[in-house]
Biotite code that builds the C-alpha atoms (Angstrom):
import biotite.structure as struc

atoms = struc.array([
    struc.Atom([0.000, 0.000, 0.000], chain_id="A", res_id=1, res_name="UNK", atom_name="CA", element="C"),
    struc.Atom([1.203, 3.470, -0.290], chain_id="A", res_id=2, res_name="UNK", atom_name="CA", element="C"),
    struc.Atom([-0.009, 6.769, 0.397], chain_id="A", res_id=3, res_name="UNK", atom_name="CA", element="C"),
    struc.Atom([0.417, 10.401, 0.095], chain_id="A", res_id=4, res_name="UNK", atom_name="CA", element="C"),
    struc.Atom([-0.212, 13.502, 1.944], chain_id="A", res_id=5, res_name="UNK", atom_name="CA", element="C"),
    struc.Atom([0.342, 16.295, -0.782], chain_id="A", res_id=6, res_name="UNK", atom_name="CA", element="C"),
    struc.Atom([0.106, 20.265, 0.605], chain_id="A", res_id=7, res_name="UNK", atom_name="CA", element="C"),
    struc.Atom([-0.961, 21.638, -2.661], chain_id="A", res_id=8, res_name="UNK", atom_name="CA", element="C"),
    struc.Atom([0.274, 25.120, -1.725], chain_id="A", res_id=9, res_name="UNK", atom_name="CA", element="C"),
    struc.Atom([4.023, 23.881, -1.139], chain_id="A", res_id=10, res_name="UNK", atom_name="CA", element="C"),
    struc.Atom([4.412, 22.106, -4.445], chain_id="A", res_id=11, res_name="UNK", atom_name="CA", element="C"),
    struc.Atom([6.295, 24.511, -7.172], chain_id="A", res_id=12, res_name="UNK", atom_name="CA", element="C"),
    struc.Atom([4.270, 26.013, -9.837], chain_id="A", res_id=13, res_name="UNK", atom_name="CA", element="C"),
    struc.Atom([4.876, 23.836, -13.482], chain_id="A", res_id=14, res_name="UNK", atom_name="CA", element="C"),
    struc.Atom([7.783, 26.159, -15.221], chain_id="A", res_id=15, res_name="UNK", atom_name="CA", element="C"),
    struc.Atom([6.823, 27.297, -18.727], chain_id="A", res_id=16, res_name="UNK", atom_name="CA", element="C"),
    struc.Atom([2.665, 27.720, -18.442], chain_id="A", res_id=17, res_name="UNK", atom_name="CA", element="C"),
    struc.Atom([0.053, 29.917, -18.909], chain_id="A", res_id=18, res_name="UNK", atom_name="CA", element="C"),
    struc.Atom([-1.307, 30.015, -15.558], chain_id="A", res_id=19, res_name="UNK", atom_name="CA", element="C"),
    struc.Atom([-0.149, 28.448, -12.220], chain_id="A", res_id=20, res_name="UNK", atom_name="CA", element="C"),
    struc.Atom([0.030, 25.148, -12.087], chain_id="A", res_id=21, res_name="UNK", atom_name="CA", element="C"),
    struc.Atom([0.647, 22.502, -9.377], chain_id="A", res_id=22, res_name="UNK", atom_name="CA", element="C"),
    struc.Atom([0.710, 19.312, -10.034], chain_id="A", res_id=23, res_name="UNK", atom_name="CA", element="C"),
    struc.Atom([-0.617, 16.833, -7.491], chain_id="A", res_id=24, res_name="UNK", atom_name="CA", element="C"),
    struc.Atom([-0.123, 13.795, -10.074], chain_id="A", res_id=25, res_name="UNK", atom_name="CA", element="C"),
    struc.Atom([3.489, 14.391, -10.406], chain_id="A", res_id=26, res_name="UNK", atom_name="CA", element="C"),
    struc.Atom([4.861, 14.410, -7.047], chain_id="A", res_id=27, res_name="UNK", atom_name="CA", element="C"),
    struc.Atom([2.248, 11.812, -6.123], chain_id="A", res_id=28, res_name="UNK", atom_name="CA", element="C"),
    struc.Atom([3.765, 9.305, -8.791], chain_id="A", res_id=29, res_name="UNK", atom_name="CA", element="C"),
    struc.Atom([0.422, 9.193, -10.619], chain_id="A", res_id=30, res_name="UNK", atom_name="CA", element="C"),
    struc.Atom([0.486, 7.213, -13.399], chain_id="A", res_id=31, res_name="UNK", atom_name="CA", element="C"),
    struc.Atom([-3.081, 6.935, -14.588], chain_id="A", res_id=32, res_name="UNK", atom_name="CA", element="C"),
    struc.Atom([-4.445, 10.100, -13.805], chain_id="A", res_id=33, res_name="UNK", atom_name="CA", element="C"),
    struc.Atom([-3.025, 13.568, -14.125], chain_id="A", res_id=34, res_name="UNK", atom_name="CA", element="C"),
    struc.Atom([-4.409, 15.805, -11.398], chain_id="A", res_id=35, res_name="UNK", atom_name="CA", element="C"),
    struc.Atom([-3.229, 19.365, -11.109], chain_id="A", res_id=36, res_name="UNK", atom_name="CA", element="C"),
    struc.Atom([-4.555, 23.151, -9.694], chain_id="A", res_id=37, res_name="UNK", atom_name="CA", element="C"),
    struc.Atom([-4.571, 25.594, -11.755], chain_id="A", res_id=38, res_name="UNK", atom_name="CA", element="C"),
    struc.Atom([-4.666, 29.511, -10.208], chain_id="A", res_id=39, res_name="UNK", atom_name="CA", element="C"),
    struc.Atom([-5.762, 31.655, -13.106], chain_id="A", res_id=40, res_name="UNK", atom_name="CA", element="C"),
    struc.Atom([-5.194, 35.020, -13.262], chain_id="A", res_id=41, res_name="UNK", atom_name="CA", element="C"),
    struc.Atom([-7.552, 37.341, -15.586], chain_id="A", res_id=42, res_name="UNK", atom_name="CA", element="C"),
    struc.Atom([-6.071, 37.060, -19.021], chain_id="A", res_id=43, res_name="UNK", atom_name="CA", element="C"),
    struc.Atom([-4.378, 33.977, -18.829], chain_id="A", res_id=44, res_name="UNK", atom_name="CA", element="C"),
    struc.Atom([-5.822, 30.396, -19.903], chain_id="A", res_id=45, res_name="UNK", atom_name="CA", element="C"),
    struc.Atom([-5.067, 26.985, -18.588], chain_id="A", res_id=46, res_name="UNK", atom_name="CA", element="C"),
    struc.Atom([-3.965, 24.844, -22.005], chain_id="A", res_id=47, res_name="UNK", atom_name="CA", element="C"),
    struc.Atom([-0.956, 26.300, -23.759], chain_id="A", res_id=48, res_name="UNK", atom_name="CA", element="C"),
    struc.Atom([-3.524, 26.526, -26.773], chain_id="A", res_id=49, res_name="UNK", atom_name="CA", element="C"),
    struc.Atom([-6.782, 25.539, -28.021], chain_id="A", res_id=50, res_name="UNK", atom_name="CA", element="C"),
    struc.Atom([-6.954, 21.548, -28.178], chain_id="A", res_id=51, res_name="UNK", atom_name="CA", element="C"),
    struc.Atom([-8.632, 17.892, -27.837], chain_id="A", res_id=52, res_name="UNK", atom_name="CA", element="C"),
    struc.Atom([-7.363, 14.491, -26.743], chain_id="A", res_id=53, res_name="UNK", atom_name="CA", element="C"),
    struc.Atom([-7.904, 11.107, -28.168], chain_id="A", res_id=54, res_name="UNK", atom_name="CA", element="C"),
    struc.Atom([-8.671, 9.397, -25.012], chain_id="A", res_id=55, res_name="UNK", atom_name="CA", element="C"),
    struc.Atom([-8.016, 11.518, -21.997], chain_id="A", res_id=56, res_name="UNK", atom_name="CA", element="C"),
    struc.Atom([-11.186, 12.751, -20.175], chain_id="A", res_id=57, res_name="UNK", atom_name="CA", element="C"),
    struc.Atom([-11.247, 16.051, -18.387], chain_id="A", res_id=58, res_name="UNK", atom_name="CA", element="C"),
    struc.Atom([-13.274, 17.604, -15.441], chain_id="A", res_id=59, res_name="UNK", atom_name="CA", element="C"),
    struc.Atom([-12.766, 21.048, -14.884], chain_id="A", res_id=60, res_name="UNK", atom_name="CA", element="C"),
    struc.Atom([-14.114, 21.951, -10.533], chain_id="A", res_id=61, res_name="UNK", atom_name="CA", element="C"),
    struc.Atom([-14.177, 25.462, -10.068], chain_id="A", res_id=62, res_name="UNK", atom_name="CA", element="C"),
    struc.Atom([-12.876, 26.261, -6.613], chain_id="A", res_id=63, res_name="UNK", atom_name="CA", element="C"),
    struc.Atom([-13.233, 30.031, -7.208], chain_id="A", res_id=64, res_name="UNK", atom_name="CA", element="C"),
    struc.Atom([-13.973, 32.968, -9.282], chain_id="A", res_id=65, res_name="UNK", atom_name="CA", element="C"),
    struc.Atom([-15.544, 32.168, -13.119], chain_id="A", res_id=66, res_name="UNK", atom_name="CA", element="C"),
    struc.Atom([-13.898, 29.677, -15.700], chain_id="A", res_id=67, res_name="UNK", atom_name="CA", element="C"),
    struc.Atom([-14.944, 30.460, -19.366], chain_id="A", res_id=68, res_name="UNK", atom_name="CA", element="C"),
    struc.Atom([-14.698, 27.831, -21.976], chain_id="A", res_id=69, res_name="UNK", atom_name="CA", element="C"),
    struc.Atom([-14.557, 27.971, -25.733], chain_id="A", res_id=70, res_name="UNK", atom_name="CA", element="C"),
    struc.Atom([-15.994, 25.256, -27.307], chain_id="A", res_id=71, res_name="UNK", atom_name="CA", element="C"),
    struc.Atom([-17.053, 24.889, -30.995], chain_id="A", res_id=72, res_name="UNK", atom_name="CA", element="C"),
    struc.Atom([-20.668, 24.999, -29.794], chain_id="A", res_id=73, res_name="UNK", atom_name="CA", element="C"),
    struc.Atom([-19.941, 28.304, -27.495], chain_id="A", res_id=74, res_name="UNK", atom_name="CA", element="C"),
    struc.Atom([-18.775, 28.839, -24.492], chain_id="A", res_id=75, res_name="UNK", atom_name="CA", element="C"),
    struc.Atom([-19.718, 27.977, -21.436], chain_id="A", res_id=76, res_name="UNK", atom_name="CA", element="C"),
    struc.Atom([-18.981, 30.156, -17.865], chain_id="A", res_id=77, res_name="UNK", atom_name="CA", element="C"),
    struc.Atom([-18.414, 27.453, -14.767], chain_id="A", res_id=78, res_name="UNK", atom_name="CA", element="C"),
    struc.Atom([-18.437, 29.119, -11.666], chain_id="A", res_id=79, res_name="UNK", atom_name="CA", element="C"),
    struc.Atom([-17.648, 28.227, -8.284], chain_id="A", res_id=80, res_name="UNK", atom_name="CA", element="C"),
    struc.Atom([-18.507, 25.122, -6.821], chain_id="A", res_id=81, res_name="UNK", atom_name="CA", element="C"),
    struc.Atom([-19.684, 23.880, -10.571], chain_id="A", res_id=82, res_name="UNK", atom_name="CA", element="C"),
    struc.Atom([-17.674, 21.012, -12.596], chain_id="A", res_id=83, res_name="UNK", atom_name="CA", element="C"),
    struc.Atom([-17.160, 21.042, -16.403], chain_id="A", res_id=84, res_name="UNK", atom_name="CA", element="C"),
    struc.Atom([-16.735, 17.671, -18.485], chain_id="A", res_id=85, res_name="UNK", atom_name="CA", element="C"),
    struc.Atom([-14.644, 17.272, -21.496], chain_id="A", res_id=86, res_name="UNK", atom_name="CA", element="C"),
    struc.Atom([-14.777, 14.257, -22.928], chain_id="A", res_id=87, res_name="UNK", atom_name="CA", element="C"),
    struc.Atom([-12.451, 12.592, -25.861], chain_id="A", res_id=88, res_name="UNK", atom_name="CA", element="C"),
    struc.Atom([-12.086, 14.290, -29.343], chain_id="A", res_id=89, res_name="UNK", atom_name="CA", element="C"),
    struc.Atom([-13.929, 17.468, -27.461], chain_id="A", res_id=90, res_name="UNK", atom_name="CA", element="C"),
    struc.Atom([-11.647, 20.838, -28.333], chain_id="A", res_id=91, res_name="UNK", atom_name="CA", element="C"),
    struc.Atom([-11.711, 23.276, -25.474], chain_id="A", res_id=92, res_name="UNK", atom_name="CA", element="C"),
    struc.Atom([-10.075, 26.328, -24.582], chain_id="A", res_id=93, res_name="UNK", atom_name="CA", element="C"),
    struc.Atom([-10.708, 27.264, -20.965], chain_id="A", res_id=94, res_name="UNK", atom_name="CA", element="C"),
    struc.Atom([-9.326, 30.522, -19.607], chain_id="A", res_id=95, res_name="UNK", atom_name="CA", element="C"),
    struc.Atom([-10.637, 34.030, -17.554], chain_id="A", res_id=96, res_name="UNK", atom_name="CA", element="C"),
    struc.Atom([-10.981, 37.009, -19.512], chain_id="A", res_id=97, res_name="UNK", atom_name="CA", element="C"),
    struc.Atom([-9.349, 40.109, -19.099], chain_id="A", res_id=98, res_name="UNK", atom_name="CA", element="C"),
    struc.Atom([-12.355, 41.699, -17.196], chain_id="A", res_id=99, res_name="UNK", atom_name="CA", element="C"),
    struc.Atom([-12.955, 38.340, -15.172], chain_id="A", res_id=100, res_name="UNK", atom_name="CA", element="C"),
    struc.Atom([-11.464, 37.516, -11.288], chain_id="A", res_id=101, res_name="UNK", atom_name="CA", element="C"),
    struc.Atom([-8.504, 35.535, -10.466], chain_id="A", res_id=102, res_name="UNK", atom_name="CA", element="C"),
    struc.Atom([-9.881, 31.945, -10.029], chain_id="A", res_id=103, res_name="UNK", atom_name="CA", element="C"),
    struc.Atom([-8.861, 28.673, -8.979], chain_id="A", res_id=104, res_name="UNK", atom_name="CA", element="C"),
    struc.Atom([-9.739, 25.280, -10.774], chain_id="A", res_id=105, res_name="UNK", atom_name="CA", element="C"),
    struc.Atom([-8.570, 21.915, -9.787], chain_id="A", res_id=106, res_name="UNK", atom_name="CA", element="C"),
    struc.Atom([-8.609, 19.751, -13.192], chain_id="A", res_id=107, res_name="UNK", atom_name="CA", element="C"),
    struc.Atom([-8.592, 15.825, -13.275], chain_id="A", res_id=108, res_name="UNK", atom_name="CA", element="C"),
    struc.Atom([-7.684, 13.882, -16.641], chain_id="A", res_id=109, res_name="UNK", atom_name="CA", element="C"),
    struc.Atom([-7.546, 10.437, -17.124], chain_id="A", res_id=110, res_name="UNK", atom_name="CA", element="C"),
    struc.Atom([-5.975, 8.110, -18.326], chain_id="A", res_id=111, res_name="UNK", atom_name="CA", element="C"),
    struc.Atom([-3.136, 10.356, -18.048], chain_id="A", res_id=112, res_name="UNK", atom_name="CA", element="C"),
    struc.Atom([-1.379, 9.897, -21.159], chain_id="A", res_id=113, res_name="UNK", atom_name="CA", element="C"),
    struc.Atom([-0.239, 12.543, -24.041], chain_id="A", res_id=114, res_name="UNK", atom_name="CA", element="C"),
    struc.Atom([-2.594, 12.843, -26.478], chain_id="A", res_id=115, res_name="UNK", atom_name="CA", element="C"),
    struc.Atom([-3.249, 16.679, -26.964], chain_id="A", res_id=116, res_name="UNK", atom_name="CA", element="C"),
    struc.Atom([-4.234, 18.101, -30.510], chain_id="A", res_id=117, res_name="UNK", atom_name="CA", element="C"),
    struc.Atom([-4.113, 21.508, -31.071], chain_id="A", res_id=118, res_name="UNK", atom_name="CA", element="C"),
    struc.Atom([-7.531, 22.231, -32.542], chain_id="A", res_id=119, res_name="UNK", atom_name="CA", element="C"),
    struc.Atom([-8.170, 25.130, -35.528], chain_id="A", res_id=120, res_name="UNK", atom_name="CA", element="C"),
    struc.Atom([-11.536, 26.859, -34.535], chain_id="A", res_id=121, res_name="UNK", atom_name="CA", element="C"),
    struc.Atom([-11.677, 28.889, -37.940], chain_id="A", res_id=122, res_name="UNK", atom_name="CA", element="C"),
    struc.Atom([-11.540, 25.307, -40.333], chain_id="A", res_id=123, res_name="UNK", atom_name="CA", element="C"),
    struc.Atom([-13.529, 25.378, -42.834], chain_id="A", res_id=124, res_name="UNK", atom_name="CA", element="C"),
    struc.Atom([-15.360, 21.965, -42.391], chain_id="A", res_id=125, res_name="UNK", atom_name="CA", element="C"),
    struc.Atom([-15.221, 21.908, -38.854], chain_id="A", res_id=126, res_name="UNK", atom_name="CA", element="C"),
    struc.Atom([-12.904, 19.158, -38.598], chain_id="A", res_id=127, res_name="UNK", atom_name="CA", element="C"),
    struc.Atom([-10.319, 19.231, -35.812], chain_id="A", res_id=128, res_name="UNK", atom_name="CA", element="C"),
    struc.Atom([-6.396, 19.250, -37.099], chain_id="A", res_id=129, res_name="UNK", atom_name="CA", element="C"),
    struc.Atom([-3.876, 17.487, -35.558], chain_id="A", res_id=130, res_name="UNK", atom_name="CA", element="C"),
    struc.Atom([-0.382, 18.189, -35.321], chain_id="A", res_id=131, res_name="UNK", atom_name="CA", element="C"),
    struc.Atom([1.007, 15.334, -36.940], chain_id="A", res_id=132, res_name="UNK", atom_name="CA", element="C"),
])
């Protein structure tokens, strides 16, 4: 058996994102789900870019403030105490505005495995393009 305590607050931001990340799943040893917190300042976005995965689903818990995500069908405002579900081939782009409040999001994927896609909003037949 093993176990871990993990003081979120301790754990050093991600290097090299746009928002703050800590990531639970890492120092835990996680290996089949990726778990991190986000703290999102208005402006910045969680993803490095508008995307979709294969197989990996997401949940997106609000802590606080207001999440905003672009989807192709709109976007959607999650607020606090709300969850938002991504599920495979879904593109996303979650962020807070400019005019929005500094909010906090813990985000769960699983499996935890690499299969991001940057997705191109403005294609012309709505297909998603991978970066092959």
């Amino acid at each position: 058996m093993s176990y871990h305590h993990v003081d979120v607050d301790e754990l050093e931001p991600t290097p090299d994102r746009p928002s703050e990340q800590r990531s639970v799943s890492d120092v835990a040893g996680l290996e089949h789900v990726a778990v991190h917190r986000y703290d999102v300042a208005p402006g910045e976005a969680i993803p490095l870019a508008y995307h979709y995965h294969d197989d990996q689903e997401e949940v997106f818990y609000v802590v606080e403030g207001e999440l905003h995500v672009d989807t192709p069908e709109g976007e959607y405002v999650v607020g606090a105490d709300e969850a938002f579900v991504v599920e495979p081939a879904s593109p996303q782009y979650a962020h807070v505005p400019e005019d929005g409040v500094a909010t906090r999001v813990v985000v769960v994927g699983a499996p935890s495995v690499d299969d991001v896609h940057p997705y191109e909003p403005d294609d012309a037949d709505g297909d998603a393009e991978a970066d092959g």
